[in-house]
C-alpha positions in Angstrom: 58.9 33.0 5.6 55.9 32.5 7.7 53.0 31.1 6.1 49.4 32.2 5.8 47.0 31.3 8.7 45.5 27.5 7.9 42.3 27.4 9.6 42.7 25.7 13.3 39.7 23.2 14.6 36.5 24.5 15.0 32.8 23.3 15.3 30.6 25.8 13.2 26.7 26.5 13.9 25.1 24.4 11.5 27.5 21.3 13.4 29.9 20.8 10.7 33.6 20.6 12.2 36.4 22.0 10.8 39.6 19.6 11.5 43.5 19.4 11.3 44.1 16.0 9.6 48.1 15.2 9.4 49.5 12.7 7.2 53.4 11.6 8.2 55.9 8.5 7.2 57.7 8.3 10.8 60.2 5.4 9.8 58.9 3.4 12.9 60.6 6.3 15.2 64.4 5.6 14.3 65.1 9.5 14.2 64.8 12.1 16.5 61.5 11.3 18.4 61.8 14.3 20.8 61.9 16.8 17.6 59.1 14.5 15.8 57.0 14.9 18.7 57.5 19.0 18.3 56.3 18.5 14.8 53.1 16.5 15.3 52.6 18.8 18.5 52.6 21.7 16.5 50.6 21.3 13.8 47.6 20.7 16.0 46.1 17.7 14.4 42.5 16.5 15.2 43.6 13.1 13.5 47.1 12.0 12.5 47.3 9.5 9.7 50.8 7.6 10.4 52.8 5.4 8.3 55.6 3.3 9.4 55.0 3.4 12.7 56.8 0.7 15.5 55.7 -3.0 14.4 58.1 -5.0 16.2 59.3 -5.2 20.0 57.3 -3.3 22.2 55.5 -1.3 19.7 52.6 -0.3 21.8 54.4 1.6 24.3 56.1 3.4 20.9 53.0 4.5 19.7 51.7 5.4 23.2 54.8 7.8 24.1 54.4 9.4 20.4 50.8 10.3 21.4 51.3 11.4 24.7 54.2 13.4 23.9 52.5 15.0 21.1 49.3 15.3 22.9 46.9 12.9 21.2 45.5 9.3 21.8 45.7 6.0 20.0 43.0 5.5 18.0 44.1 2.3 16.1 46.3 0.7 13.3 50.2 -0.4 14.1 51.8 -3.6 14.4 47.5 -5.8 13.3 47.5 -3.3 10.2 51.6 -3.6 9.1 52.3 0.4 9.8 49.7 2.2 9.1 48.8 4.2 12.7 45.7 6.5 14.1 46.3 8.8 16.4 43.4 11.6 17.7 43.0 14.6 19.7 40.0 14.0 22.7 38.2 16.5 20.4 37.8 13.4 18.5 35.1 10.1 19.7 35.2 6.8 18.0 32.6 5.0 16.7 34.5 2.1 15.3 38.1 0.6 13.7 39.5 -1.7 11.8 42.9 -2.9 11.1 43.1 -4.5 7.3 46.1 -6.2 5.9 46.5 -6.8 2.0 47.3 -9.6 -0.1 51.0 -10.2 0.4 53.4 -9.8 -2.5 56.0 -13.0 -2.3 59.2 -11.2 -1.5 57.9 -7.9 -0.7 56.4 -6.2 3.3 53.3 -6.8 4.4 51.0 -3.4 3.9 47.9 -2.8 5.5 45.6 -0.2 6.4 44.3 1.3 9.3 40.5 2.8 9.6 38.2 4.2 11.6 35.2 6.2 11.9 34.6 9.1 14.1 32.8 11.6 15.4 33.7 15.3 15.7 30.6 17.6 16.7 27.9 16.9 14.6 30.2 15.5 11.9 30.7 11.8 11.0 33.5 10.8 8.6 35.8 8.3 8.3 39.5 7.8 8.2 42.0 5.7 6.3 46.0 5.7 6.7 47.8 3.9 3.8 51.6 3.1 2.9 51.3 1.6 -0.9 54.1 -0.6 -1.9 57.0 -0.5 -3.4 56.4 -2.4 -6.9 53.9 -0.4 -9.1 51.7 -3.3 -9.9 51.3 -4.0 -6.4 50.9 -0.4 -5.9 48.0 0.4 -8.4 46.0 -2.8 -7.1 46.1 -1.4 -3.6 45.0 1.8 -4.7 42.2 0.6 -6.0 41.7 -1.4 -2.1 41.6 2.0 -0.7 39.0 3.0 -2.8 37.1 0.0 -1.6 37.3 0.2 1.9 36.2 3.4 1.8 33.2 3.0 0.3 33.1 -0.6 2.9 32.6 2.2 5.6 29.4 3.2 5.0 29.5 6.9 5.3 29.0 9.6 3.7 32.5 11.3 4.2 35.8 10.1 4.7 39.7 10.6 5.1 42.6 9.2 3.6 45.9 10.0 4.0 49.8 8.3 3.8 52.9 7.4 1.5 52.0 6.5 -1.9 55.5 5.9 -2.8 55.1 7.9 -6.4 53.8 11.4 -7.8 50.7 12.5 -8.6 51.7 11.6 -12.5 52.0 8.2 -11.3 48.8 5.7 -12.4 48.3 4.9 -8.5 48.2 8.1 -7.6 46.1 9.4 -10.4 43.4 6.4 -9.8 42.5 7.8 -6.5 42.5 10.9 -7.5 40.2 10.3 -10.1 37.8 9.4 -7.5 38.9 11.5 -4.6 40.0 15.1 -3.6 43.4 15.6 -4.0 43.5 18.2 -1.0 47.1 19.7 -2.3 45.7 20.4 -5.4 42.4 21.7 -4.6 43.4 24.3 -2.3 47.4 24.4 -2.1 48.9 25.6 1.2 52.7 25.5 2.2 55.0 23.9 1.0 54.9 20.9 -2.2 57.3 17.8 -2.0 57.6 15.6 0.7 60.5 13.4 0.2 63.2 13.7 1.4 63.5 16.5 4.0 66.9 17.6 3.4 65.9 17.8 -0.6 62.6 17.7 -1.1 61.6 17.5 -4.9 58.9 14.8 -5.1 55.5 14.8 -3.7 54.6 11.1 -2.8 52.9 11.7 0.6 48.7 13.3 0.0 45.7 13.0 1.9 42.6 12.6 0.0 39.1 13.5 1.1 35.7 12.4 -0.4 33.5 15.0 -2.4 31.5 17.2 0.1 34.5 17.5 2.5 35.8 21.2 2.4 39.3 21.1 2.1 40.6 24.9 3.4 44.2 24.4 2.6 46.8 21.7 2.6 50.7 21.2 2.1 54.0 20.6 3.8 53.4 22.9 7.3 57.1 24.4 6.9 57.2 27.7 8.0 54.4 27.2 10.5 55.0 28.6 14.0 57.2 26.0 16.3 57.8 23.7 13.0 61.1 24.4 12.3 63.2 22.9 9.6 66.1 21.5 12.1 63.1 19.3 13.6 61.7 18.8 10.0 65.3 17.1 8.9 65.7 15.2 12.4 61.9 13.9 13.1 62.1 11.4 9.6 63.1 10.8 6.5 59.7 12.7 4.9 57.8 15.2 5.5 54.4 15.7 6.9 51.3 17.0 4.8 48.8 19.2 7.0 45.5 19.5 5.5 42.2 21.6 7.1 38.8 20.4 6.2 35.2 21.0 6.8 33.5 18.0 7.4 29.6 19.0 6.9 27.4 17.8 9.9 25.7 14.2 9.5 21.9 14.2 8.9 
C-alpha cells in the first residue's frame, strides 16, 4: 500500500526550510550496496544520519561511492567518530563538524558521534548521528553525552538521529526523549520497527529533534515510491527512519 505524501524539501517565505532527515544502520556496506544506494536515493534526504558505516581499509572511498551513488556529499563522521557518518544534499552548506569519540568500555567497540551544523536557507540547526552501545549502562551514560553535545553546539535547533540498540521503553531511550522530540511519536508516518528487515518487531532506530523543530511525519519509508521491500531486505540488516521537519529560520 502506498503511503501518504511526506512533505519533500522546501524553503518557505518566512526562510524556514522544510528538510528530509534519514536515519540508517548500513553494517559498514556488507550487503547489497547497489539496492542500499536505491533506498537512500529515494527517500530524498537533505541529511542522512549513518551508523556503521566503513571504518577500516579504504573507508573513504566507501563512504564516497555511497554518496555519489545516492546523490549526496560527505559531510563528516566515519572511521575519526567509530561509525557514525554525515552525508548531505548540496541543498545543504556547512558551517562546521566534529567527530567525537566516547569513553571506551574495556572489552566493548569504540562509539562515537558525528556532528555538524548547517545551513539550509535561512535555517540554522545542527546535526548528531549516534550508535549507543551494546551494554545498558554504557548505553544510558551515552545518552546522556548526546544530550550534551547538543546543547555543546550552540544553537538553537538541532538533529539527532541513529541506533539506540533498545525501544522506546528502554531508560536510554526514554532519557532522551524526555528532553527531545521523539519525531515517531509526535507525528507517526509509515511504517514502526526497524529491526530486522525481514521481521521487523522492535523499534530501536529514532531521530530526535529539539523543541521548535516541526516534525511533519516520520517512520520506516516502506511503501514509498522506488523503496521497495526486496531493496529494504538486501541494503542491511535494519531499516531506515525518514523523518520531515521544519526548521524555523535563524534570527
Amino acid at each position: 500500500m502506498a503511503l501518504t505524501a511526506l512533505p519533500g524539501s522546501r524553503t518557505d517565505p518566512d526562510g524556514s526550510a522544510v528538510i528530509r532527515v534519514l536515519g540508517y544502520n548500513i553494517r559498514s556496506m556488507r550487503d547489497d550496496e547497489d539496492a542500499l544506494a536505491r533506498v537512500v536515493r529515494a527517500c530524498a534526504p537533505d541529511v542522512v544520519l549513518v551508523q556503521e558505516a566503513p571504518r577500516f581499509l579504504r573507508w573513504r572511498k566507501h563512504a564516497a561511492r555511497l554518496a555519489a551513488e545516492s546523490g549526496l556529499l560527505v559531510l563528516g563522521g566515519g572511521a575519526p567518530a567509530a561509525g557514525p557518518l554525515l552525508l548531505c544534499s548540496p541543498r545543504v552548506t556547512a558551517e562546521r563538524t566534529r567527530d567525537v569519540l566516547l569513553p571506551r568500555t574495556p572489552g566493548l567497540h569504540r562509539r562515537g558521534f558525528a556532528t555538524a551544523v548547517v545551513r539550509v536557507a535561512g535555517a540554522r540547526f545542527g546535526l548528531l548521528s549516534y550508535h549507543l552501545g551494546l551494554r545498558g549502562d554504557e548505553r544510558y551514560a551515552q545518552a546522556g553525552m548526546v544530550l550534551d553535545e547538543l546543547a555543546a553546539l550552540g544553537v538553537p535547533h538541532a538533529i539527532a538521529g541513529g541506533d539506540v540498540n533498545e525501544p522506546p521503553g528502554g531508560r536510554s531511550f526514554r532519557r532522551l526523549a524526555a528532553e527531545l522530540q521523539d519525531c515517531r511519536a509526535v507525528r507517526p508516518w509509515g511504517g514502526e520497527y526497524t529491526f530486522t528487515p525481514g521481521d521487523p518487531r522492535r523499534r530501536i532506530d529514532a531521530v530526535f529533534a529539539t523543541r521548535g523543530v516541526e516534525v511533519l511525519g516520520c517512520g520506516v519509508p516502506a511503501g514509498l515510491p522506488g523503496v521497495t521491500a526486496e531493496d529494504l531486505r538486501a541494503a542491511t540488516d535494519h531499516l531506515p527512519v525518514l523523518a520531515a521537519l521544519r526548521v524555523p529560520a535563524a534570527p
